[in-house]
C-alpha positions in Angstrom: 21.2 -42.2 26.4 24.4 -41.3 25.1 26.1 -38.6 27.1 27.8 -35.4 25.1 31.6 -36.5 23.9 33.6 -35.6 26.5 36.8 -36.2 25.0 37.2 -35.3 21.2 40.2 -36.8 19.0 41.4 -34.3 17.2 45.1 -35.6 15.8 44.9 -36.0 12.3 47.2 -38.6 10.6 49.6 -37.3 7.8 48.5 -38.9 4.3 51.2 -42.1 3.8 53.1 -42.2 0.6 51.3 -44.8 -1.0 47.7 -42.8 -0.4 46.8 -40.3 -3.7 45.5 -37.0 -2.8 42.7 -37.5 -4.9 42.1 -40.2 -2.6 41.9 -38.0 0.9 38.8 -37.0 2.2 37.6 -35.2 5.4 35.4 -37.5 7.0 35.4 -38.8 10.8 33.2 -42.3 11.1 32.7 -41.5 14.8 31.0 -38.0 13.6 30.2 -37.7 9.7 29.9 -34.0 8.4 26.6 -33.8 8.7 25.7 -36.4 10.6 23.5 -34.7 13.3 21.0 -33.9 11.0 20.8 -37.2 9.2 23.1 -40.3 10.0 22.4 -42.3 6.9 22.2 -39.4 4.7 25.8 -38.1 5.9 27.2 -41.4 5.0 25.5 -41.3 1.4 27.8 -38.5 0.8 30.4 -40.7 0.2 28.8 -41.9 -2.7 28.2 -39.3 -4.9 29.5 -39.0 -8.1 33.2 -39.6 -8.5 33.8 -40.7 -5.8 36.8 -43.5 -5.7 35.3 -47.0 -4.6 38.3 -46.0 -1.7 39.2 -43.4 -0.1 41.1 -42.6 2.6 40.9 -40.4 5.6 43.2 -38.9 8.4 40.7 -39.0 11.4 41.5 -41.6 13.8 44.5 -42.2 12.9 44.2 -42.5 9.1 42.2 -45.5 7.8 40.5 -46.5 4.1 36.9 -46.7 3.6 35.3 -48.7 1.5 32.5 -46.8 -0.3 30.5 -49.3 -2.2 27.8 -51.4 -1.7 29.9 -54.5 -3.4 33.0 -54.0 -1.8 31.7 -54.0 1.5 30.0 -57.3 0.4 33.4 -58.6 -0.6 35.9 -57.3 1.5 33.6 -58.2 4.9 33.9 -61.7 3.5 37.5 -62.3 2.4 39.0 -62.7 5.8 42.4 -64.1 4.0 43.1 -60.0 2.6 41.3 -58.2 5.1 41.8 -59.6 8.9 40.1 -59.5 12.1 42.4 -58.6 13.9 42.1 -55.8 14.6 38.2 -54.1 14.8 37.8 -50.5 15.6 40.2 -47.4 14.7 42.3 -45.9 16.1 44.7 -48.4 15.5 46.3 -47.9 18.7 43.3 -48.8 20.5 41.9 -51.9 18.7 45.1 -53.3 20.4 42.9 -53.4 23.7 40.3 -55.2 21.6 40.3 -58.7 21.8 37.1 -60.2 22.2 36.6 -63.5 19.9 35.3 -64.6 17.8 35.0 -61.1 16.7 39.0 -60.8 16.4 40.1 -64.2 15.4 40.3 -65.5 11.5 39.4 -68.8 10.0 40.3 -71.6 11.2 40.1 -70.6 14.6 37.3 -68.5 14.4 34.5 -71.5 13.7 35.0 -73.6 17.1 34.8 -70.0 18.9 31.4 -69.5 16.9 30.1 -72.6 17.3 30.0 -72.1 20.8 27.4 -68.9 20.8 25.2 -70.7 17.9 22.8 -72.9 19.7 21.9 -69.8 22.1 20.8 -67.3 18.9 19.8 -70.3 16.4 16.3 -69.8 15.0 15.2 -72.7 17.1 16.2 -71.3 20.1 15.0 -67.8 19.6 11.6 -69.1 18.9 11.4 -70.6 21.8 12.2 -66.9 23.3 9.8 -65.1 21.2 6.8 -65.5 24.1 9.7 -63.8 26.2 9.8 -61.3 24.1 6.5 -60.3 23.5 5.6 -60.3 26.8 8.1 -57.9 27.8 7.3 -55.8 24.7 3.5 -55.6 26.0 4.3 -54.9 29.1 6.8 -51.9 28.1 4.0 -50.7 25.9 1.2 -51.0 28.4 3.6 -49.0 30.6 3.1 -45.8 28.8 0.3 -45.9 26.9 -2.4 -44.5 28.2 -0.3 -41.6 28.7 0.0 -40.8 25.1 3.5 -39.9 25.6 6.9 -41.5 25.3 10.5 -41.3 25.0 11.0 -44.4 23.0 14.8 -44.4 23.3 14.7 -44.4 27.2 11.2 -45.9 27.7 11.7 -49.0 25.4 14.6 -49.0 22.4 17.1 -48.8 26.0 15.0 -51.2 27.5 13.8 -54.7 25.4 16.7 -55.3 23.6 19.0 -54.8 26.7 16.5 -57.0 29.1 15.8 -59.5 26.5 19.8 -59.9 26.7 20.7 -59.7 30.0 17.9 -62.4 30.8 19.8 -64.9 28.3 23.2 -64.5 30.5 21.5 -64.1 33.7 22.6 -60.9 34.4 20.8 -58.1 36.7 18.4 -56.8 34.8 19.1 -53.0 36.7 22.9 -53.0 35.6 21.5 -52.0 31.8 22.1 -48.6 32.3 25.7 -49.6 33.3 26.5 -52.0 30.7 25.0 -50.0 28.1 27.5 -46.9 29.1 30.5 -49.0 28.6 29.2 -50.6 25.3 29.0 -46.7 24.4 32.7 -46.1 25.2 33.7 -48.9 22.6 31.0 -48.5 19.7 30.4 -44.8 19.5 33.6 -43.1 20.6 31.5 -41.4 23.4 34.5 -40.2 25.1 34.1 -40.9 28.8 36.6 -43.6 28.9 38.9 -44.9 26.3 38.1 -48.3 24.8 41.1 -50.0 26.7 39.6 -48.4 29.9 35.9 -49.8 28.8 37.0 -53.0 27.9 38.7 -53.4 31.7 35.1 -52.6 33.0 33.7 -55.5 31.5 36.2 -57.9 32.2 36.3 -56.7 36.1 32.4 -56.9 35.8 31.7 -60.0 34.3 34.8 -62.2 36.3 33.0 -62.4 39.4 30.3 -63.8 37.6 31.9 -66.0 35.5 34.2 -67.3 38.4 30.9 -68.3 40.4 29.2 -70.5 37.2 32.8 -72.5 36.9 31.1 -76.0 37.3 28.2 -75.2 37.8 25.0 -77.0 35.6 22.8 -73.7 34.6 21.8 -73.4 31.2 21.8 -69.5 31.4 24.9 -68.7 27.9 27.5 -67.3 30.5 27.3 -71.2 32.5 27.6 -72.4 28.6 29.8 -70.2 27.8 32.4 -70.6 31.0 31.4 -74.6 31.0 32.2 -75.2 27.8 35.1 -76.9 25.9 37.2 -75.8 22.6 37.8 -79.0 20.9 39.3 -81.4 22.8 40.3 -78.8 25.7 38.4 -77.0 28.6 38.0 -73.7 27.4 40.2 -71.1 29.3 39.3 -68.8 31.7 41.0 -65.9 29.6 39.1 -67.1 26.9 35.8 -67.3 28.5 35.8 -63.8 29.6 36.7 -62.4 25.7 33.7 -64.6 24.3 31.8 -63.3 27.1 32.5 -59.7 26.9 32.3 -60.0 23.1 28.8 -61.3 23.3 27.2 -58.8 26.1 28.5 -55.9 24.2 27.1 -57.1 20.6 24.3 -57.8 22.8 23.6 -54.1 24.0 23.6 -51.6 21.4 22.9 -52.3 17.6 19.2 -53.5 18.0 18.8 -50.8 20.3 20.1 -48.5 17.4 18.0 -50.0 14.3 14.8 -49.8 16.8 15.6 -45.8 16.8 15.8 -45.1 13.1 12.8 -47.3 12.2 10.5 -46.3 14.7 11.5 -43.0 14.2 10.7 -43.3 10.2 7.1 -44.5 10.8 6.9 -41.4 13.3 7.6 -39.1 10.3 5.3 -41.6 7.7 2.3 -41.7 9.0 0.5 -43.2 5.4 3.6 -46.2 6.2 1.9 -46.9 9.6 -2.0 -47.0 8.4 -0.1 -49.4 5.6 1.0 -51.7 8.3 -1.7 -51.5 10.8 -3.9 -52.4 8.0 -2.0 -55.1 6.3 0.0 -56.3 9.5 1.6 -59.5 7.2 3.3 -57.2 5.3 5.3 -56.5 8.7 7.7 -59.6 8.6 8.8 -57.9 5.0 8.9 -54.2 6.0 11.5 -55.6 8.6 13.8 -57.0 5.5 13.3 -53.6 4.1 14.2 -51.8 7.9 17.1 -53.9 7.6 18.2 -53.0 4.0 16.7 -49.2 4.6 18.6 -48.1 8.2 21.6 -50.1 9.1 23.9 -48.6 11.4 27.4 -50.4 11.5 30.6 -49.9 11.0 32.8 -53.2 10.2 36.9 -52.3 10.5 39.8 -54.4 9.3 43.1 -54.5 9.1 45.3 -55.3 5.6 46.8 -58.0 5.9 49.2 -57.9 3.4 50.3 -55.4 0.3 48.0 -55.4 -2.4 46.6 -53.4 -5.3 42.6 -53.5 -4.4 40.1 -51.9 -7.2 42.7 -49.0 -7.9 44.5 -48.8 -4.6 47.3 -49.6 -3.2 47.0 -51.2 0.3 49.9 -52.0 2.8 50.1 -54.1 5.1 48.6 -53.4 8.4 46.4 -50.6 6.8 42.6 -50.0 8.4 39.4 -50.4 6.2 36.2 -49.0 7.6 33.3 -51.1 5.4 30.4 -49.3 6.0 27.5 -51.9 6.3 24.8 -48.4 5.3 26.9 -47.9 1.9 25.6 -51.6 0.7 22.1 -51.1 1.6 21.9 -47.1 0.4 24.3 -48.0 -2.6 21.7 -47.2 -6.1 24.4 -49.6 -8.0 22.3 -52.8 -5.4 18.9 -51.1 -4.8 17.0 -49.1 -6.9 15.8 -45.7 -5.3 18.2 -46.7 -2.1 16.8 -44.2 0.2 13.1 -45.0 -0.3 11.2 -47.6 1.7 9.5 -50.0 -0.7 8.2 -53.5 1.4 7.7 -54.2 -2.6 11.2 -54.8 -3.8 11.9 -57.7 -5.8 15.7 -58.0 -4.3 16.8 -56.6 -1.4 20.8 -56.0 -1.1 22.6 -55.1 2.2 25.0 -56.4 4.3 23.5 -55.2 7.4 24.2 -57.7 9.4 28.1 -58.3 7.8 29.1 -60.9 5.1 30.9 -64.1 4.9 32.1 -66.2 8.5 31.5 -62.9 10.9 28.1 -62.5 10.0 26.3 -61.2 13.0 25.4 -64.2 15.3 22.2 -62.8 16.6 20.8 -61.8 13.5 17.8 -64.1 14.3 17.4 -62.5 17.7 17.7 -58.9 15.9 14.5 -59.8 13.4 12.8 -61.1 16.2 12.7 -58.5 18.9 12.0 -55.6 15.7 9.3 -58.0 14.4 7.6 -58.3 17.6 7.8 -54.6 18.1 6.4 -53.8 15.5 3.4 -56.4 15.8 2.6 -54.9 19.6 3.0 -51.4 19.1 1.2 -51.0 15.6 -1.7 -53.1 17.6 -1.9 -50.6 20.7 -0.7 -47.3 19.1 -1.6 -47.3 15.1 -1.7 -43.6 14.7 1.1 -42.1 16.6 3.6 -39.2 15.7 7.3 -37.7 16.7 6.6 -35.4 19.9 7.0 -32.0 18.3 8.9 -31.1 21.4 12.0 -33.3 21.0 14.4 -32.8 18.4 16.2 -36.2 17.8 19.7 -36.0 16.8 21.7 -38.6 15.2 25.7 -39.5 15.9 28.1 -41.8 14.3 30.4 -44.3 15.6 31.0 -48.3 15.2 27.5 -48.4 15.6 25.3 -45.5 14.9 22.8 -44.1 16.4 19.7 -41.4 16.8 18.4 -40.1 19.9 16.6 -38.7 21.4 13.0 -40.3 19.8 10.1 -39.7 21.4 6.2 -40.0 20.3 3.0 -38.3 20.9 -0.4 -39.6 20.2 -4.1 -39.7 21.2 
């Protein structure tokens, strides 16, 4: 669970000379007007009519954000004008960001890469997906004859996390832990300062790491701290960014996407029967969860002046590209906010675009797949518990919590 923002960042950056007025809007990623009462519907807002494909706002210490579906497309995927760099805003804190191959640009971004691929390849996560379904049976088995559960806590908190920590070897009881300090980074949750979270990790995972030096296990950290980068033993510096980079992607957004869809069928009970009944329609009403419910945030840094659709960029300027403004755009889906496992095309960038497209991806449609197969199969009629009111909250990586189900 994420714990009440302790710490709120309330500086607001004055409007540079080269931003429009017309262009200013009052709009905090980390906690979207609105946002409590409907995450994907608060970012929406930003594309109603009029609205300039950019705009710019002074929360967190001024940035651009990208407000179409196609732009986000584009500018995820042109690493040349719109770097890596630098990945999260505040500016001033994305300095104490530097896990790769999440901050590093073509060409040295690829050998970095290659190094996670054979761990979250389609091949290899199908040889996980027993794994994976074991564990969701068992977490499901768990509570169901109770007919009760807090889904966040009781499961979204717990397969995705498990399924991870099992890859790197990891104890499977520091999840709470982990998942705290991936909080601090992707949804601003004010506890600790990203610099302060990002130590954490490194002073977690070193011991760790130092202990698989040489060693022959196949769990990804012994890969990962094993490995070489070309023709040149990968550093230990470097070891611990990949590292850290991969247990925090590792910890949060599935965890995230599992919340908003399950808590859609909870509210769409005619969806569920359609499912239960027609369960090979799941492996398509994931695409659609996918297009329908994404919940990241992708930042960049300018990396050079430039007039972009209208604007004028400097160098060194933040974007914010929206993954949900792709998906919920009406320009790339007809009726965007509807769920429709019929849809001809399905547009998003859910996952990012171009060489940062998320590694686990394969992993991601798994583990919701699965879900969805074993919980539809031991709880087809279930509904939200009428005594929890789930709120949502905004961030890198959004979320919705608390989500919990009743049922008979």
């Amino acid at each position: 669970m994420i714990e009440d923002i302790k710490v709120e960042r309330k500086h607001l950056a004055e409007r540079p000379d080269h931003v429009p007025p017309d262009a200013v809007v009052d709009f905090d990623i980390y906690s979207p007007p609105g946002v409590r009462e409907g995450f994907h519907k608060a970012w929406a807002a930003l594309q109603r009519p009029g609205m300039p494909n950019l705009v710019w706002t002074p929360h967190n210490g001024g940035h651009w954000i990208a407000t179409r579906g196609r732009l986000v497309s584009a500018m995820l995927a042109d690493y040349q004008r719109f770097s890596s760099r630098l990945i999260i805003v505040p500016k001033a804190e994305a300095a104490f960001i530097n896990t790769i191959p999440t901050t590093l640009d073509p060409p040295a971004h690829r050998p970095v890469r290659n190094l996670l691929n054979p761990a979250f390849s389609p091949k290899a996560v199908g040889r996980s997906e027993a794994g994976i379904r074991e564990l969701a049976i068992s977490l499901i088995e768990g509570f169901r004859d109770r007919g009760y559960c807090n889904f966040t806590e009781e499961y979204a908190e717990k397969l995705p996390i498990q399924v991870f920590l099992k890859m790197v070897d990891l104890p499977l009881e520091d999840g709470p832990k982990l998942k705290f300090l991936a909080d601090q980074i992707m949804h601003a949750a004010g506890q600790m300062t990203p610099g302060e979270a990002m130590q954490a990790f490194y002073e977690y995972l070193s011991g760790p790491l130092d202990d698989r030096i040489g060693g022959d296990e196949e769990d990804m950290l012994s890969r990962i701290v094993n490995s070489k980068l070309d023709d040149r033993q990968l550093t230990r510096a470097e070891a611990l960014n990949l590292s850290v980079a991969a247990l925090i992607g590792g910890l949060d957004t599935v965890v995230n996407l599992l919340g908003f869809i399950m808590y859609h069928l909870g509210e769409n009970p005619i969806e569920q029967k359609k499912l239960v009944a027609e369960p090979e329609l799941i492996p398509r009403a994931v695409e659609e969860y996918f297009r329908r419910f994404p919940v990241a945030t992708v930042v960049r840094v300018v990396a050079a002046d430039m007039e972009y659709e209208g604007a004028l960029l400097k160098d060194g300027d933040m974007v914010a590209m929206p993954t949900m403004l792709h998906g919920l755009d009406e320009e790339e889906n007809i009726r965007p906010m509807e769920v429709e496992f019929a849809r001809d095309t399905v547009n998003h960038s859910t996952f990012g675009a171009g060489v940062h497209k998320c590694v686990g991806i394969s992993l991601a449609r798994s583990e919701v797949r699965i879900t969805l197969e074993e919980w539809l199969a031991r709880i087809p009629d279930f509904e939200l518990a009428k005594d929890t009111t789930p709120i949502s909250g905004g961030g890198i990586v959004g979320y919705i919590q608390p989500v919990a189900f009743t049922w008979k």
